[in-house]
N, C-alpha and C positions, 0 to 999 in steps of 0.2 A: 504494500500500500504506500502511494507515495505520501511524505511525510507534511505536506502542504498541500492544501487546497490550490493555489499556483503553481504548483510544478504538476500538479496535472494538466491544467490549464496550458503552460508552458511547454510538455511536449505534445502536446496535439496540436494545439495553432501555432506553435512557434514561435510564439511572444517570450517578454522576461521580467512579467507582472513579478510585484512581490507586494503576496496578500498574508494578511498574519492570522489566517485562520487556518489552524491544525486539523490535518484528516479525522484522527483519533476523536478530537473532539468533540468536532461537527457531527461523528458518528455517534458520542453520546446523547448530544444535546437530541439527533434523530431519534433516538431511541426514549429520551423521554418523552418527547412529542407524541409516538407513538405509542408508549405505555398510558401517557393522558387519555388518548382518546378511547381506549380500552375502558378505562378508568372510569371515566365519564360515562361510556356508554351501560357500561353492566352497574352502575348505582341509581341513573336512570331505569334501566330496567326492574331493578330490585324494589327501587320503588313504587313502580304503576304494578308488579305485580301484588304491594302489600306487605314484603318483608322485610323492607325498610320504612322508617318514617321522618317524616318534617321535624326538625327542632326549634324551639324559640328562644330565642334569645331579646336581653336586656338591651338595648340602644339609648346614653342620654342625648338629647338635641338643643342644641341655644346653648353649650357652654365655651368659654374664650379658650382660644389657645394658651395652654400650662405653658410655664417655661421650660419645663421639661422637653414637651412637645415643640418648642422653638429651636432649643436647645437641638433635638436629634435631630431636624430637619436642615438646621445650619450644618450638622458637622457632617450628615449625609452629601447635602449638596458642595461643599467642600471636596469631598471623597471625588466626587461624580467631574466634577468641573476640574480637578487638577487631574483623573486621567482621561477625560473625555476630550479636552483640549489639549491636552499633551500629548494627546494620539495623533493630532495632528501638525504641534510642534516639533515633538521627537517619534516621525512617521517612522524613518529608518530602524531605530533601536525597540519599536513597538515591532515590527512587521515582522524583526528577525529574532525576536525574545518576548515574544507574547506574555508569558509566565513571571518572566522575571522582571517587565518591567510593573506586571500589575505588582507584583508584591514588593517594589519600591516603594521610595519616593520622588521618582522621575516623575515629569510632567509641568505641566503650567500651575506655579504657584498664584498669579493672574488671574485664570482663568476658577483658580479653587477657591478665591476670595471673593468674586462677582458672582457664583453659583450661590456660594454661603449665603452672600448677603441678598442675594433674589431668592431664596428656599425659604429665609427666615421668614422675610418680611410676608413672603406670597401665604404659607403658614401662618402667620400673625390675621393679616389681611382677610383671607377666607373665612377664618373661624369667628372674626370681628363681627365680620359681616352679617354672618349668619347665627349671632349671638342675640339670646331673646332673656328679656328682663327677667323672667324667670325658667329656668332648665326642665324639662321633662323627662320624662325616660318614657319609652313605646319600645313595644315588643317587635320584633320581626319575626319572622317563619323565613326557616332557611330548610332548603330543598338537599337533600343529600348528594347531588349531583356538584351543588357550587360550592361544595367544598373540594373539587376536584385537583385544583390549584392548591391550597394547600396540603393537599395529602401528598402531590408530587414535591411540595417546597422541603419540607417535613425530609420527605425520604431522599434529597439531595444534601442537605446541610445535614443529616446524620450518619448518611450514608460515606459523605465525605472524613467525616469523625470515626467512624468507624473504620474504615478502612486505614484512615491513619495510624489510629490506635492500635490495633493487630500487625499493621508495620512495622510500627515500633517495637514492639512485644517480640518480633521474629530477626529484628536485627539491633538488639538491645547495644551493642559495641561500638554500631552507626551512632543511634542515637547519643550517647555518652561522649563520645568523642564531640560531635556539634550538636546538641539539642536544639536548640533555634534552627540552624539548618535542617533540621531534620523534621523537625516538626512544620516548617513553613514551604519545605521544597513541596514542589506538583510532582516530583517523581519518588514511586513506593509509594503502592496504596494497594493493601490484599482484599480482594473481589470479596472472599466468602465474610471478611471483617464488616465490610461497609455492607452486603446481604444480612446481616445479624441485626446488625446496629439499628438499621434504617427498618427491618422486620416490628422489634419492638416498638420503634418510636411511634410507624403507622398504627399499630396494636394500640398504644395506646392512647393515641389522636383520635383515633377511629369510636373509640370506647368514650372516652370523654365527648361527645357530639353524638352519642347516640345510637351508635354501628354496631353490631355485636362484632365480636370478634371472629366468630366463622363468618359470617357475609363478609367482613375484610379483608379477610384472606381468599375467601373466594373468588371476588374482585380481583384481587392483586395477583392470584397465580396466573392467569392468562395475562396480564398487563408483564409481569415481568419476562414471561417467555418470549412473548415479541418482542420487547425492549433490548432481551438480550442476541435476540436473531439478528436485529437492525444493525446490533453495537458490531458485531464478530462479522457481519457480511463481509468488509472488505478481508478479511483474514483465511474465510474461509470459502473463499468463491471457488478456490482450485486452478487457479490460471496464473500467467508470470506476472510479475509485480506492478509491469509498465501496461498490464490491460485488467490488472485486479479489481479496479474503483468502477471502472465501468461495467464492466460483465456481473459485478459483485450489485452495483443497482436495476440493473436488470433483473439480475436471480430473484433479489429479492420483490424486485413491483412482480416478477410472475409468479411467485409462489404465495404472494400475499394471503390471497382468496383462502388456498389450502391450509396454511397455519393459522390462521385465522376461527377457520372451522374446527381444525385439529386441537386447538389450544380452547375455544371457549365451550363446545356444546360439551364436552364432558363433566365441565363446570358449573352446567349452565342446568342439570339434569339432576 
């Protein structure tokens, strides 16, 4: 598989683009796209047929932005503005160290300071606005389907934890030697760690909002079997390396239908 999204680009048209998105990636980020839609779809279904239900939840309205709330939204937009604009001052060093430049502090210091101060104010501003002499609280009904977004947020940020963690655990001598490195590098992360980790946390997201816990997992085993089909495609198409990405999306748009099948009606029964 080749190791950029541009150097595939690169030897087919014969250009000498340089894009700083990673094959391996892009093939997760695929992969959770297609575990959402899974996701979505069988908690929808679980629901019209009855064996899932609506939760309500508390909402207050008309209260002012905490400073709290100003507070995270400054130091968010900070984050955002000094690598979003830095991505485009330091294009070169972004394109060619994707990884390491997010977990710097490369970027437009500029740009971190005019996002700060437009996140706070726009946060302050909104909540002002929509602030009423006195606060109410009102219920909402929330649909087990729109929590689809967080149940995938959930199992990437523990998923990423977990797999760190069991890293660590299996090269304890790495770790000891550079802890910070080791603990912040993007490379070393054990598969079945981050499957553990990221199992539980849905478990008990899903349980807190009302999900029993076999409907979640019901849900999730056909969501992770394609997720993991999408991830491994280029790896495991069978072909030499210079025509793996394409033949490997191919395979997988023609086999969709049938893992599809293969992976939910057993589940679904």
């Amino acid at each position: 598989m080749y190791p950029k999204v541009s150097d595939l680009i690169n030897d087919v048209l014969g250009t000498h683009i340089n894009l700083p998105i990673q094959s391996y990636g892009m093939m997760v980020a695929l992969a959770f796209v297609a575990g959402g839609i899974v996701v979505r779809s069988e908690l929808k279904r679980k629901a019209g047929e009855g064996l899932i239900h609506s939760i309500r939840k508390k909402v207050t309205i008309g209260e002012p932005a905490s400073p709290s709330e100003i507070l995270v939204s400054t130091l968010m937009g900070f984050l955002l503005g000094l690598k979003i604009i830095g991505m485009f001052t330091h294009y070169s060093y972004f394109a060619d160290n994707p990884q390491d430049y997010i977990m710097s502090w490369q970027g437009s210091w500029l740009g971190g300071f005019l996002f700060a101060a437009g996140s706070g104010i726009y946060t302050w501003y909104t909540r002002n606005k929509a602030r009423l002499p006195k606060p109410r609280t009102d219920e909402i009904e929330v649909q087990p389907y729109q929590l689809t977004i967080n149940v995938l947020f959930v199992a990437a940020i523990f998923g990423i934890l977990g797999a760190k963690i069991f890293d660590v655990i299996e090269h304890l001598d790495d770790f000891f030697a550079d802890p910070l490195g080791t603990l912040f590098s993007f490379s070393g992360l054990a598969f079945y760690g981050g499957l553990i980790v990221a199992a539980f946390a849905v478990l008990w997201y899903a349980r807190r909002n009302g999900i029993p816990p076999a409907h979640i997992a019901d849900v999730a085993a056909p969501a992770v079997r394609l997720s993991n089909r999408v991830r491994s495609a280029p790896a495991s198409c069978g072909v030499p390396a210079s025509s793996c990405s394409i033949s490997a999306t191919s395979r997988v748009l023609k086999k969709s239908p049938k893992i599809l099948a293969d992976t939910i009606i057993p589940f679904s029964t």
